[in-house]
C-alpha positions in Angstrom: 19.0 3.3 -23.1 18.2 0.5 -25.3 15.2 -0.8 -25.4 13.7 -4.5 -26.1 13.9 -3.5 -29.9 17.3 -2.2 -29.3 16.6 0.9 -30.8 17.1 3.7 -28.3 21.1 4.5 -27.3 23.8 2.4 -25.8 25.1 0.4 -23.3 27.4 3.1 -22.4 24.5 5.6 -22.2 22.5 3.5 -20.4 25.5 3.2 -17.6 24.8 7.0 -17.4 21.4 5.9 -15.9 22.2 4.5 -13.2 20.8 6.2 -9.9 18.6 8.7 -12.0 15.1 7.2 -10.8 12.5 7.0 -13.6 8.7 6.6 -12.5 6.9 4.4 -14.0 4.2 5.7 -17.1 1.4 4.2 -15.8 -0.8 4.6 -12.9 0.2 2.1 -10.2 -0.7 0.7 -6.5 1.6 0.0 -3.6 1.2 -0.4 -0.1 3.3 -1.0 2.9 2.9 -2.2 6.4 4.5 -1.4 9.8 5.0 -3.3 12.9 7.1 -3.0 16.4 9.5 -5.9 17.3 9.1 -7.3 20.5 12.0 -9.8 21.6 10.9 -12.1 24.6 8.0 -9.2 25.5 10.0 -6.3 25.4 9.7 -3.2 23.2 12.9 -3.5 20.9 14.2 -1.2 18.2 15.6 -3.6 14.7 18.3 -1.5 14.5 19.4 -2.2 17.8 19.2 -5.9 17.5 19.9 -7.1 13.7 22.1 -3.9 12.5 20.3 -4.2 8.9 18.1 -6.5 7.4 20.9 -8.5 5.8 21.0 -9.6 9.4 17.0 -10.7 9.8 16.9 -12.6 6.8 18.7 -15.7 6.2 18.8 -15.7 2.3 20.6 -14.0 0.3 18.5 -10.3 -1.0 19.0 -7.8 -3.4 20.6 -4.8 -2.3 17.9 -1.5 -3.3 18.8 2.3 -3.5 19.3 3.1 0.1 18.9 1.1 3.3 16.6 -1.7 2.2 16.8 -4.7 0.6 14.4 -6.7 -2.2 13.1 -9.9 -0.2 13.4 -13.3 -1.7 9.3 -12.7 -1.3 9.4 -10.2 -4.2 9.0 -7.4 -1.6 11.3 -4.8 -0.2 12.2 -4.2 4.0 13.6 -1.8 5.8 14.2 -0.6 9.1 12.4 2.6 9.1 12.8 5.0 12.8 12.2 1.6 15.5 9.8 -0.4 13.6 10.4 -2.9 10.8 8.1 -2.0 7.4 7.7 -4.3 4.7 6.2 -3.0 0.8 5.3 -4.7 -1.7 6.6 -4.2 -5.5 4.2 -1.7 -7.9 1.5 -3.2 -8.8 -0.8 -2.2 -12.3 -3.7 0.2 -11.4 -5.9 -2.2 -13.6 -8.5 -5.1 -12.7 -7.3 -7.2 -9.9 -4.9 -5.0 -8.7 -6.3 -4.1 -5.0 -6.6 -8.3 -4.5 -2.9 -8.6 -6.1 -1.4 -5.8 -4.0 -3.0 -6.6 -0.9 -1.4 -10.4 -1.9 1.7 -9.4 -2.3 2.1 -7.6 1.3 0.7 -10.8 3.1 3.3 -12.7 1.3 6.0 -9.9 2.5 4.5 -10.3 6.0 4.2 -14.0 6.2 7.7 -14.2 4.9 9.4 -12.0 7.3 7.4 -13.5 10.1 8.7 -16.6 9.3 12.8 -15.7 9.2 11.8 -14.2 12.6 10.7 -17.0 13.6 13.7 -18.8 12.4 15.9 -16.2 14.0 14.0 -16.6 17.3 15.1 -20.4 17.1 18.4 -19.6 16.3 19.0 -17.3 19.2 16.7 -19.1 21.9 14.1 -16.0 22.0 10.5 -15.6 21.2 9.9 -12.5 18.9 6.5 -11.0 17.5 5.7 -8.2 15.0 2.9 -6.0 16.8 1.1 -4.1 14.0 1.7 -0.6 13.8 0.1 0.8 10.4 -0.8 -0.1 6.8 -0.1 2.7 3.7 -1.8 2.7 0.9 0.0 4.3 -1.6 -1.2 5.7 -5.7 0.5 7.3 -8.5 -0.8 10.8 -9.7 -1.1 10.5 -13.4 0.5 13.4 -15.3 -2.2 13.6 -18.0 -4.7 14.3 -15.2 -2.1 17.4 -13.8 -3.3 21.1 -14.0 -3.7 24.4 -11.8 -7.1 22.8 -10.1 -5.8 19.3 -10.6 -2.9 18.3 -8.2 -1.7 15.3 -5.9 -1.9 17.6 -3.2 -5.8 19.3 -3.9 -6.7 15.8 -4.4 -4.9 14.4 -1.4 -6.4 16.9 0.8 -9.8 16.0 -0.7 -9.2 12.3 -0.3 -8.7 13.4 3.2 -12.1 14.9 4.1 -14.0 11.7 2.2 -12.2 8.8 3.0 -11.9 9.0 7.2 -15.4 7.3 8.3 -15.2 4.5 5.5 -11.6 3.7 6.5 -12.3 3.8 10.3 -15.3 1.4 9.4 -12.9 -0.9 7.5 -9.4 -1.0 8.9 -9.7 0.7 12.4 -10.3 -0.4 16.1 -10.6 0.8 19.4 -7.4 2.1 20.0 -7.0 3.3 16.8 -6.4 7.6 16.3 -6.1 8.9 13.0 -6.5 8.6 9.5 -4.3 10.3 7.5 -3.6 11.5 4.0 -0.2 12.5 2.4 0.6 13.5 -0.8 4.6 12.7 -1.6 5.0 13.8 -5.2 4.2 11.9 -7.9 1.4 9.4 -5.7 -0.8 9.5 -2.9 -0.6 8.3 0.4 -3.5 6.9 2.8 -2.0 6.2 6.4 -4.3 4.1 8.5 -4.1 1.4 11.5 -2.6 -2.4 10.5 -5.6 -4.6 10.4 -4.8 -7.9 11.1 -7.7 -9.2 9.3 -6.7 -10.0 5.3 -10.1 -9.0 4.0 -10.6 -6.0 5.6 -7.4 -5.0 4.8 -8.5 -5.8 0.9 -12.0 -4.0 1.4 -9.5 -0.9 2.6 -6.8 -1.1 -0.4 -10.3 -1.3 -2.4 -12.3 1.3 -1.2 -9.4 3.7 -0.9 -7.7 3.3 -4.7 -11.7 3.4 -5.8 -12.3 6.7 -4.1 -9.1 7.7 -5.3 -9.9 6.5 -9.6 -13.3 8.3 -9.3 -11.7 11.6 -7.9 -9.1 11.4 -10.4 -11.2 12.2 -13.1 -13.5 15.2 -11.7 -13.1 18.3 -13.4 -11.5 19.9 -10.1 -10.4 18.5 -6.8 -12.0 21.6 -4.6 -14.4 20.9 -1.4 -17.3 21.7 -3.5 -17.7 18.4 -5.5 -18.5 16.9 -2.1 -22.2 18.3 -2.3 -22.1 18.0 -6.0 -21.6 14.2 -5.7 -23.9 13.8 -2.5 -21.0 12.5 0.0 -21.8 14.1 3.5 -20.0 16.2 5.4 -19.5 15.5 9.3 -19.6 19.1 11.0 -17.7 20.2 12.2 -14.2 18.6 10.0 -10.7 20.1 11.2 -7.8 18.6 9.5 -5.1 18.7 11.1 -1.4 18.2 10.5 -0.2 14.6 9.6 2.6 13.4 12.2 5.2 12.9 9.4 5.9 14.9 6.2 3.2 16.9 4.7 -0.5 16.2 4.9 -3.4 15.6 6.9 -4.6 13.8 9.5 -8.4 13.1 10.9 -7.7 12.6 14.5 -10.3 12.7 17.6 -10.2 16.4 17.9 -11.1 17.0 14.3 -14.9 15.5 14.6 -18.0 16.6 16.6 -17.1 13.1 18.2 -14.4 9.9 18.3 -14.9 7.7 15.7 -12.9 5.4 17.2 -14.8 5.0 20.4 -18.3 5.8 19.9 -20.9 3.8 18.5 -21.0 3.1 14.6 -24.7 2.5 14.3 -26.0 5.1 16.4 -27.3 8.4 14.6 -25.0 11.0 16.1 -22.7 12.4 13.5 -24.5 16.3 12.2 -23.9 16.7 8.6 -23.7 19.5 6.2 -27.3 18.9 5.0 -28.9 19.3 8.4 -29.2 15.3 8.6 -28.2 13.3 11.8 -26.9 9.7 10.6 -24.7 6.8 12.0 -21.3 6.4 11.1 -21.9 3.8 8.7 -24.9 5.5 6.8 -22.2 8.3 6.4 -19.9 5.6 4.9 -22.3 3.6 3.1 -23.7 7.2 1.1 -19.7 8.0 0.9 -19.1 4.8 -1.4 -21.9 5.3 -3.6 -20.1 7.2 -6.0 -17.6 5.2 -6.1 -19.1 1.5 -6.5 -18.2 1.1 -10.0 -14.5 1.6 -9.5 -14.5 -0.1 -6.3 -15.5 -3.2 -8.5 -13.7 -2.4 -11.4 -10.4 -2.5 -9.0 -11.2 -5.4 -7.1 -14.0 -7.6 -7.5 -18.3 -8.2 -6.6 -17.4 -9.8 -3.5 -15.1 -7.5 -2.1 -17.5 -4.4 -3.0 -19.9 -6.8 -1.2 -17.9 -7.2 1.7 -17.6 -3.5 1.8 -21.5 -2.8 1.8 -21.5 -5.3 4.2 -20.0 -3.8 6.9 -21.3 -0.1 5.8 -25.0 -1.8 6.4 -23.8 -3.9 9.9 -24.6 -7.2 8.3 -20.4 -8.1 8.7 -18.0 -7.3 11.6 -16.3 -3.9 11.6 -13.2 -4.0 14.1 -14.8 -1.1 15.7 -17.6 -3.3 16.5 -15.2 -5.1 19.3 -14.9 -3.5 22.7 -11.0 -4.0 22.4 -8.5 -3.9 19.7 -8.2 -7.8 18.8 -5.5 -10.2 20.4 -4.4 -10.8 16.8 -3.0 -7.4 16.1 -0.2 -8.2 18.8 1.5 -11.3 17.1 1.3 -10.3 13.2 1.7 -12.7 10.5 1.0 -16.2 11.8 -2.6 -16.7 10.5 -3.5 -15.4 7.2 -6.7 -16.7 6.1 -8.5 -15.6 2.8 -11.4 -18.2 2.8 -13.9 -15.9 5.1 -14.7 -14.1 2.1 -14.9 -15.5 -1.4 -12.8 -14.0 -3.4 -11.0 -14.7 -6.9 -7.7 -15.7 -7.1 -6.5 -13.1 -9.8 -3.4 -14.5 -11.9 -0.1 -12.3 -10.9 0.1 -9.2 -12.7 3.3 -8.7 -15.6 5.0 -6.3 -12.8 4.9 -9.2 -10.1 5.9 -12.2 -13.1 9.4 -9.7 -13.8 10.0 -8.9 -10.0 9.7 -12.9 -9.2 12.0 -13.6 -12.1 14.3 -11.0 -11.4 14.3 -12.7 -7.2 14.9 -15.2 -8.6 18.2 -14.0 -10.1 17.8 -15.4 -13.8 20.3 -14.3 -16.2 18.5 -12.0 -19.3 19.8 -12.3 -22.7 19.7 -9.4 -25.1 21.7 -9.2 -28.5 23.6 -12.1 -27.7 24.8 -10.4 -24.7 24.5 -11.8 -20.7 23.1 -9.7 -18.2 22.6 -10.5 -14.0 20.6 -8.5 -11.7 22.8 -6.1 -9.4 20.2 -3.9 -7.4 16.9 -2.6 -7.5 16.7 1.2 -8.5 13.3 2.6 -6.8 10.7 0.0 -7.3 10.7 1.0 -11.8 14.2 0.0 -12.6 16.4 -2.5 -12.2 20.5 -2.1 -12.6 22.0 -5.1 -14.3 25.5 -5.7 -15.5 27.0 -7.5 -18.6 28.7 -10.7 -18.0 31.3 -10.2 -20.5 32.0 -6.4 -19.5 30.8 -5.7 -16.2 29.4 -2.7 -17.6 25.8 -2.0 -15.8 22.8 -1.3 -17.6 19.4 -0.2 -16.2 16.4 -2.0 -17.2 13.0 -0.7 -16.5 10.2 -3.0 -15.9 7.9 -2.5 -19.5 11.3 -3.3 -21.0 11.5 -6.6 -19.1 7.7 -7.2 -19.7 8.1 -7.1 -23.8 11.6 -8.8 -23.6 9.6 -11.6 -21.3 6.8 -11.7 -24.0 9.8 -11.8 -27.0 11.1 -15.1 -25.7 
């Protein structure tokens, strides 16, 4: 395929592309978010009452490989088994990105809620979007593969140190599990949709730090947990995740339920012999991880994060009840209760916009329109003149941005 330089292959080799997925070469952050449809209070399944998503949305959307569709939003949808999930597009694992991705899927959310709300009008109904659960997903890099170094070793390490800072920041009262899954190339964190946009941030950011700092240990085995002073509840179980392989931190695995006992009272036995609160376990969890935390968001997110670690902000846990707000998703999206910086979009999200927004490309004098998304790295074009397709990736649509 031909690059922006026009120096790698044909058009005709390119065509031969087409529905061969390429990842992209460096490390990147996605997540997604799930939520049950409720038409006029009852339980509904999408499927059942759009068809497709085609039939949801009122603009027109770029078909993707498979059942889902590229919103006008820049994100993707898809009915996915009775609930309605929404991703954003790859983000750059760089400065920023936990702020920019955790953007993005309120702008996928707040879009959709909005053409349901539309569609409730049309239809004389009153739909919601109850939350479900949030993904957080990141890309394995292949330099950092080897015998002790895997997606899945450090998946199922991920799984025994990120559970108490992830129930602290994006779980409630009826929350049950946090979960872990390695699916390839990436890495998977499964946890409870928090209705609350910084918390969610704090989550994105404490999860992809943990996950940078692992990255680069010499080994992902249960013994750099001492060797880095995290604590160990005792006992741990992990069990089986619900869907595809992984693991899961559910009720049964702990000495307790984290989701219904106190976070401030010293209860939790840990390896060392100590007794400590469910924050102090997540406060000493983060500390090795503070400078990536930063690095990935910003100061007043990592802030945030020690805030509710030390009980000086508002866990959800904190609440008798799950709040009122996790039952009609997506109508208040507020960003002001913490400070944070308004990062500029990333080159990823400037291409994905462009290419929403359907703008022709121009290479070598030749026309090219969008046809589909292929995975969220490529993008299938065809040639005005030939209607031959072509397959773009996005660092090719980056430096041809930059070239014009």
């Amino acid at each position: 395929m031909k690059d922006a330089k026009g120096n790698r292959g044909s058009t005709a080799e390119a065509s031969r592309h087409v529905d061969k997925h390429v990842p992209p070469p460096r490390p990147v952050i996605g997540l997604e978010a799930e939520f049950t449809l409720f038409v006029d209070d009852v339980k509904r399944r999408p499927e059942d009452v759009f068809g497709t998503p085609a039939k949801l949305i009122n603009q027109p959307m770029i078909p993707r490989t498979g059942r889902s569709f590229q919103l006008p939003s820049g994100g993707a949808i898809y009915f996915d088994t009775g609930v309605i999930e929404v991703a954003t597009p790859i983000v750059e694992v760089q400065p920023g990105c936990c702020y920019r991705a955790t953007r993005l899927l309120w702008e996928q959310i707040r879009y959709v809620r909005q053409e349901l709300d539309e569609w409730g009008v049309r239809n004389d109904c009153r739909c919601r979007l109850q939350g479900f659960s949030t993904h957080y997903n990141l890309s394995f890099p292949d330099e950092r593969r080897s015998t002790v170094r895997t997606a899945a070793k450090l998946g199922r390490l991920l799984a025994q140190i990120a559970p108490m800072p992830v129930a602290l920041l994006a779980a409630n009262r009826e929350s049950s599990a946090v979960g872990v899954r390695p699916r390839g190339s990436r890495v998977e964190v499964t946890a409870d949709f928090t209705p609350d946009a910084a918390l969610m941030l704090a989550t994105c950011a404490f999860i992809a730090g943990a996950f940078e700092g692992i990255l680069h240990w010499e080994n992902y085995r249960a013994e750099q947990l001492p060797r880095h002073s995290i604590p160990q509840p005792v006992p741990l179980r992990l069990r089986k995740h619900s869907s595809r392989r992984g693991w899961r931190v559910v009720r049964s695995s702990l000495q307790h339920d984290p989701f219904q006992t106190d976070p401030n009272k010293p209860i939790w036995k840990v390896r060392d012999g100590r007794v400590l609160s469910m924050r102090q376990i997540a406060a000493e969890t983060m500390k090795p991880f503070r400078k990536q935390i930063r690095q990935l968001s910003d100061g007043a997110t990592l802030e945030h994060i020690e805030a509710v670690f030390a009980g000086d902000a508002r866990s959800l846990l904190d609440f008798p009840d799950r709040p009122s707000a996790y039952e009609d998703a997506g109508h208040g999206i507020d960003w002001n209760r913490r400070r944070v910086r308004h990062w500029a979009r990333s080159d990823y999200e400037k291409v994905i916009h462009r290419v929403i927004a359907r703008e022709p490309i121009r290479i070598s004098g030749k026309h090219y329109v969008v046809q589909r998304m292929q995975g969220w790295y490529e993008i299938v074009f065809r040639e005005v003149k030939t209607r031959r397709q072509r397959v773009f990736n996005l660092d090719e649509l980056v430096r041809l941005t930059r070239k014009r």
